[in-house]
N, C-alpha and C positions, 0 to 999 in steps of 0.2 A: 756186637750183635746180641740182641736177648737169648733166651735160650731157645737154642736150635735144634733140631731133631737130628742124630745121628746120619754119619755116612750110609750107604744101602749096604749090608750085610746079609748073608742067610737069604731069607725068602727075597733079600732085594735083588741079589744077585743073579736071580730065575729071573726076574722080572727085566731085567739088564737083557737079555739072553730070548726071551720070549717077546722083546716090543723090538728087538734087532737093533738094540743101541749099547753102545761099548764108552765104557769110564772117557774122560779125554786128560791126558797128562801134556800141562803146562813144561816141559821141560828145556826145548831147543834155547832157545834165548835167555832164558836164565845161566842156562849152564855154559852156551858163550858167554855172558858173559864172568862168570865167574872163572872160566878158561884165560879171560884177555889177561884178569887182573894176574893172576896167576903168573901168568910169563913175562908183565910187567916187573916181578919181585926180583930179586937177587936168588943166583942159579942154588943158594945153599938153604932158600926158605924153602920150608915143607910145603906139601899141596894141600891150596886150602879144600877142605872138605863141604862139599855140597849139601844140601838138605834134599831128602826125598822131595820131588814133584808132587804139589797137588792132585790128588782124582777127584776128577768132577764129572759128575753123574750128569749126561744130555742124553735127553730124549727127544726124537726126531720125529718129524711129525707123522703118523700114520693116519691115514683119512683124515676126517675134519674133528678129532679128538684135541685140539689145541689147547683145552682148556683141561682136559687131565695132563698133556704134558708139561702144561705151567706149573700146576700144583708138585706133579714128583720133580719137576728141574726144582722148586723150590722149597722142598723139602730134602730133593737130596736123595731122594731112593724109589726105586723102582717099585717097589710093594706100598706105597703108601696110599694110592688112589690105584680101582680098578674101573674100568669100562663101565662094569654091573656094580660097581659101588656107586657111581657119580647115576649111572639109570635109573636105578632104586630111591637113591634121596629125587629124583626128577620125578619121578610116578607116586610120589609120597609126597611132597609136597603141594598144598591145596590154594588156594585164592586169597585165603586171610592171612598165608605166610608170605605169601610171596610181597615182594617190594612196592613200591606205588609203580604205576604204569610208566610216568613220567623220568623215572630214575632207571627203569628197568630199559626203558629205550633207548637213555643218555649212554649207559654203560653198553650197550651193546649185545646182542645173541649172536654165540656163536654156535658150536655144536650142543654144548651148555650154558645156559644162560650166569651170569651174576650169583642169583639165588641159590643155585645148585652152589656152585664155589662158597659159599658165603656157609648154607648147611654142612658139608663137606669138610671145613674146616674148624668147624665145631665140633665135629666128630673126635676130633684129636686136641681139645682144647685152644685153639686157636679162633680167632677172629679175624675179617676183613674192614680194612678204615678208607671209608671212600674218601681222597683228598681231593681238598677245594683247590680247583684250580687259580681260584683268586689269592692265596697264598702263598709267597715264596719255598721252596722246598729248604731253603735255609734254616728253616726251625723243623725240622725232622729229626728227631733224635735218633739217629741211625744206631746207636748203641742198642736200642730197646725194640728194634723191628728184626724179625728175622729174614724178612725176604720180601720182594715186588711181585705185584702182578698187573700188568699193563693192558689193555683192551684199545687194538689201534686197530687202523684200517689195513688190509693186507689185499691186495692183486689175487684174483681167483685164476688155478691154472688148470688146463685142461690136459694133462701129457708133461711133453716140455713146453706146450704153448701157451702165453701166460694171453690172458683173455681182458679184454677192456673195462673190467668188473670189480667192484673193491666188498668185500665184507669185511664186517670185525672181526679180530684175531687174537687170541690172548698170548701173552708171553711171561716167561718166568725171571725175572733178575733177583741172584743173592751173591753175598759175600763166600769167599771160601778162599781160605788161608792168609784173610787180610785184602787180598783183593777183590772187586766187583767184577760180576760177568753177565753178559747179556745172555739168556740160555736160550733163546727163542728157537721153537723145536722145527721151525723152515730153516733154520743155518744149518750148515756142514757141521759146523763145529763149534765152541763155545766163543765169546767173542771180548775180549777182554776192555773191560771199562775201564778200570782204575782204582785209586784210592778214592776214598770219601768225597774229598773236593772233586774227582774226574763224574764220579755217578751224579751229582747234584748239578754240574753243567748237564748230563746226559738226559735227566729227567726233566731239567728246565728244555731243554729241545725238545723232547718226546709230545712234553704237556702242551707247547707253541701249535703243534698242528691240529688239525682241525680234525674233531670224533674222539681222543685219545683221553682216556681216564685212567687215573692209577689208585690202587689197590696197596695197603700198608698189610701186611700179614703179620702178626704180631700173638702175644699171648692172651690167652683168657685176663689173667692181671694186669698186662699192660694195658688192654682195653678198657678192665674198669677204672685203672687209676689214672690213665688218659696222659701217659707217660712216653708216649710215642711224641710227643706235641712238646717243643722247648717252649713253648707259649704257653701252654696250658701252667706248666710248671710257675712258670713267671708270674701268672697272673692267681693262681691258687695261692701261690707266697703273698702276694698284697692284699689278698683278702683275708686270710686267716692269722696275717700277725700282725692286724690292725692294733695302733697304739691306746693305751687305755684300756683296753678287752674288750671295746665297744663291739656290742652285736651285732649281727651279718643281718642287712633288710633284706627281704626277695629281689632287690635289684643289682646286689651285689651277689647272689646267690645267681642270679641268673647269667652272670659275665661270668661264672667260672665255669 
């Protein structure tokens, strides 16, 4: 992963405690199995020792806030987006910031729109990379993004009764301790993807259905050196170590 904002500490921890969402520890299934191999050994090998469980920070959804819950599931901490922080950049921002109308529709509103997330995460030097859905997620340098945020259609519910009605819904996916997790703040609980190969099937589904756009969360640097993109890399390498020293036209400048 690029560099990622710490676990939630301190003020995150209020924040944990004040949205009524608790850490969730990966532990049952690991620790069977680490139990099986255990009593597989010979009665005179020592026991092997376990590693602490991951804590992973999910936030649940409260009212139609789904888009500050994406942000703190993917950042990891309860304090990093407030209500009045995401209202504030929404009432501050004016006509000439906001997106084209056309993009703005594609992605979807939901309690927040796009643009709000987009400002929001500039606030802490990060960036949002809208990916082309005509691109395989195969060239995603997942080394250099720190987390997803997905805009899919979700079932509006009224109680326990779920109603014949779909809006956009944002959701939070990042890695944490090697593994991928879906943190979507409608689940119980966090939902485990996989290793790098399991999340690149999981995105190529997501991106197949219809409405559903995804969001690269990365850093201020990644973004300008466009380092999120195994492509980009590839294709900056051909241009700038052209043989002979022969100079860059605007048309090789414009493919990179």
């Amino acid at each position: 992963m690029g560099s990622a904002p710490g676990a939630s500490k301190g003020r995150g921890g209020r924040g944990l405690q004040g949205l009524g969402c608790m850490p969730w520890k990966l532990s049952k299934q690991k620790g069977a199995g680490l139990e099986g191999r255990g009593e597989a050994g010979s009665g005179s090998d020592p026991p092997l020792s376990q590693p602490p469980p991951p804590v992973i920070y999910h936030e649940k959804q409260r009212r139609e806030l789904c888009a500050l819950h994406a942000l703190n599931n993917v950042f990891q901490d309860g304090a990093a987006f407030t209500r009045d922080t995401l209202q504030d950049i929404s009432q501050r921002l004016s006509p000439n910031t906001m997106v084209t109308p056309h993009k703005k529709s594609m992605l979807g509103n939901g309690n927040y729109d796009v643009n709000v997330i987009m400002a929001a995460l500039q606030t802490r030097g990060f960036e949002a990379v809208w990916w082309d859905k005509r691109r395989d997620v195969s060239s995603i340098a997942l080394a250099n993004v720190t987390g997803f945020i997905l805009n899919v259609p979700s079932n509006l519910c009224w109680g326990p009764l779920r109603l014949p009605l779909q809006r956009q819904h944002w959701i939070g996916v990042r890695e944490v301790g090697g593994i991928y997790y879906n943190l979507d703040s409608k689940l119980r609980c966090p939902h485990t993807i996989g290793p790098p190969d399991e999340l690149r099937k999981f995105l190529r589904q997501q991106l197949r259905g219809k409405n559903c756009e995804l969001l690269l969360v990365v850093t201020a640097e990644v973004e300008v050196q466009q380092t999120w993109s195994f492509d980009f890399g590839k294709r900056a390498s051909r241009a700038l170590f052209r043989p002979h020293g022969d100079a860059l036209s605007s048309a090789d400048v414009s493919q990179i």
